[in-house]
C-alpha positions as CSV (number, residue, x, y, z in Angstrom):
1,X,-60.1,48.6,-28.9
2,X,-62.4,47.4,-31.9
3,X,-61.8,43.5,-32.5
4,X,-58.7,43.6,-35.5
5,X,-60.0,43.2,-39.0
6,X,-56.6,41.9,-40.3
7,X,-55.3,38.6,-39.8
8,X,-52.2,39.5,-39.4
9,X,-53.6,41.8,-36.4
10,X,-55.7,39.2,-35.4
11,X,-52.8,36.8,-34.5
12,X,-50.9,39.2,-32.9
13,X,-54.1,39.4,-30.4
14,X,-54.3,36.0,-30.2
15,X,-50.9,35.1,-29.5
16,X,-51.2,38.3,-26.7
17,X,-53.9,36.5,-25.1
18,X,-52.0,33.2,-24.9
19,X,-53.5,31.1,-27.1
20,X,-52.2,27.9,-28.4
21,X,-51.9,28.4,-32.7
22,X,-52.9,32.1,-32.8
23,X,-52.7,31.5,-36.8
24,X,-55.5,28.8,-36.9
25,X,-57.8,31.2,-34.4
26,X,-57.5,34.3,-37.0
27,X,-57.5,32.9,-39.8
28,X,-60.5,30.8,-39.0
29,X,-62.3,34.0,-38.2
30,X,-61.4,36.2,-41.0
31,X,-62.0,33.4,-43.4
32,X,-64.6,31.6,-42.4
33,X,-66.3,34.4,-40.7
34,X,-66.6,32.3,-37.2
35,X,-66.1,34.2,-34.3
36,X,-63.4,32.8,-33.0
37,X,-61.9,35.6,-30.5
38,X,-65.1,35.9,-28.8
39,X,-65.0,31.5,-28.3
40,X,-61.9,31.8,-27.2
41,X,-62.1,34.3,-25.2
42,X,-65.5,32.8,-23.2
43,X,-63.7,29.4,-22.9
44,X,-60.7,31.1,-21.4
45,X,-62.7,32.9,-19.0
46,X,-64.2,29.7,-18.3
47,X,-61.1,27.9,-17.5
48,X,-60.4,30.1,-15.0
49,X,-63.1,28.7,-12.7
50,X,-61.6,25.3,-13.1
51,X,-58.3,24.9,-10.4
52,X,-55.4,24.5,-12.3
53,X,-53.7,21.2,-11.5
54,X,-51.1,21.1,-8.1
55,X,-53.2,24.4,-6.7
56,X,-55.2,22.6,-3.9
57,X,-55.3,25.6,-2.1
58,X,-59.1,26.0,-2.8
59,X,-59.8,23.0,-0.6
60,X,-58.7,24.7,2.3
61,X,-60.9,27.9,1.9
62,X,-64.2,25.2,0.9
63,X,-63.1,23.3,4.2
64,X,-62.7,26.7,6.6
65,X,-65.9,28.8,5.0
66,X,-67.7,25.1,5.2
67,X,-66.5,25.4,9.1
68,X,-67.2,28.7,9.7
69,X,-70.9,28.9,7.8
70,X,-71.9,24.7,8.1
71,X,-75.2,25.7,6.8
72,X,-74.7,28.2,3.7
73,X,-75.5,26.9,0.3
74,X,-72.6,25.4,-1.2
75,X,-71.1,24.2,2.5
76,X,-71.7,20.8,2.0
77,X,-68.7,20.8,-0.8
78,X,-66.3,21.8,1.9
79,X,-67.7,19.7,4.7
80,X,-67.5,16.3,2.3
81,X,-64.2,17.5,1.3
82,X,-62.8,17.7,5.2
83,X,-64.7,14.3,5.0
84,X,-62.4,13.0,1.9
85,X,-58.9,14.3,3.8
86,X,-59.9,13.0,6.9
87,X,-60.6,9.2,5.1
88,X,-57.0,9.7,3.4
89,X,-57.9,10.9,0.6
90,X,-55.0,13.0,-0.9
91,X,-55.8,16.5,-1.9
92,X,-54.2,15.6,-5.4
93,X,-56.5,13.2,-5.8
94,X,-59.4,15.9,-4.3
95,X,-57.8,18.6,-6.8
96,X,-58.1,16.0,-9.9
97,X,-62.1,15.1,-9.3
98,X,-62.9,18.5,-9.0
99,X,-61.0,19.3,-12.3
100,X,-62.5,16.7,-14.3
101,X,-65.8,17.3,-12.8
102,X,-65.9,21.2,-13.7
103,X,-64.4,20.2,-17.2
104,X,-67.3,17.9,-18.0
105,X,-69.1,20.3,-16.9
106,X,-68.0,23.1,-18.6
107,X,-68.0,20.5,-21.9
108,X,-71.7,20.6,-21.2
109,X,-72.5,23.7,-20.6
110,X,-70.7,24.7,-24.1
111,X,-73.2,22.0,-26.0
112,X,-76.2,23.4,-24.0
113,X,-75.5,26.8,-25.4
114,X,-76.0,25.7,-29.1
115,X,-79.6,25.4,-27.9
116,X,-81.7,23.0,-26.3
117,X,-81.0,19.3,-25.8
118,X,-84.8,18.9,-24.5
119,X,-88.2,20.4,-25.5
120,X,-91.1,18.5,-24.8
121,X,-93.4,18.0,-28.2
122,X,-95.9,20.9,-27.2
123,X,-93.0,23.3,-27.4
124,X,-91.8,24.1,-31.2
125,X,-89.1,26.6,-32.6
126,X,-87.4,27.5,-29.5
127,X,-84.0,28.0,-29.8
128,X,-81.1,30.2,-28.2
129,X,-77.6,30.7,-28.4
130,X,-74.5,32.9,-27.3
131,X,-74.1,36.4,-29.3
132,X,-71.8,39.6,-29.0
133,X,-74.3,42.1,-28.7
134,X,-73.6,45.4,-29.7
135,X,-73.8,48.7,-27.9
136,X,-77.8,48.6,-28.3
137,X,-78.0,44.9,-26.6
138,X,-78.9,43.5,-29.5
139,X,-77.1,40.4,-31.1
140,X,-74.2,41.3,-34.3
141,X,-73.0,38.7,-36.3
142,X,-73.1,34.7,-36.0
143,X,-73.9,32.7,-32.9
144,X,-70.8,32.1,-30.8
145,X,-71.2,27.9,-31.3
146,X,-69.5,24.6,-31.1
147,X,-67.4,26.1,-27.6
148,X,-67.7,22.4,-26.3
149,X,-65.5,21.2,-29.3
150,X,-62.9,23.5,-28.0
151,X,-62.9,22.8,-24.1
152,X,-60.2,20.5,-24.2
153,X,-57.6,22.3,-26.2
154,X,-57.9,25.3,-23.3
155,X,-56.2,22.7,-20.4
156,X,-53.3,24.4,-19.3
157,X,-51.1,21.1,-19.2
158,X,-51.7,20.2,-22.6
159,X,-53.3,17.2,-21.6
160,X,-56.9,17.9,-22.3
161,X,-57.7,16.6,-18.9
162,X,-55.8,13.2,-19.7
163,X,-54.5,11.3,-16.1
164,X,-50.9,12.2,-15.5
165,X,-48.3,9.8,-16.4
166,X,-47.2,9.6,-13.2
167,X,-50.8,7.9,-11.6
């Protein structure tokens, strides 16, 4: 399916995709000409790296694949997390460090895509950026930018990765 044209079909994507204000989204991109489905659409892809809150189940598979494998790259996440439990350290608190932690991260990331944050002065006009491509591989329309101004609003408590009320 083509991306809509119309605004009108535009929302209706949006709003089938889940997003929060599916009027602001379209209307943003027809008017404004920023391409707002494909932001969207990379910073909810994104999101669903980051564990959603109460889902500790991850820790469990870092901890047994950190068991099984103590010497595989990424092992020493599950090994300090076995570390963390075994300390008292509740897995809600585990769950919350990692989601904040892969948030900022993610927050980063979106800024480093804009183009760099470092060149040292012997390196001039270097740039780089996030396109769609078209079917050729080469880059159509504007640069997919700004995604770190949006990280926030994708939470999926509506939070934007603000502490619970409850500690």
């Amino acid at each position: 399916m083509p991306i809509p044209a119309s605004e009108s079909d535009l929302v209706s994507l949006f709003r089938e995709l889940g997003a929060k204000a599916p009027e602001q989204w379209a209307h943003s991109q027809i008017t404004e000409g920023i391409p707002q489905l494909m932001r969207f659409l990379f910073l909810k892809s994104a999101w669903e790296s980051i564990p959603t809150e109460g889902d500790t189940k991850w820790i469990d598979k870092q901890v047994a694949r950190a068991r099984a494998n103590p010497t595989e790259p990424y092992a020493g996440l599950g090994q300090v997390l076995d570390r963390c439990r075994a300390s008292g350290i509740s897995d809600r608190d585990l769950n919350e460090l990692a989601r904040c932690l892969q948030a900022q991260t993610l927050f980063s990331i979106g800024y480093l895509i804009d183009g760099p944050t470092y060149l040292p002065d012997s390196i001039e006009d270097l740039s780089w950026g996030l396109f769609q491509i078209g079917e050729d591989g080469r880059p159509i329309g504007r640069q997919i930018s700004g995604l770190h101004e949006s990280v926030l609003d994708f939470d999926p408590t509506g939070r934007e990765m603000r502490p619970r009320s409850d500690g």
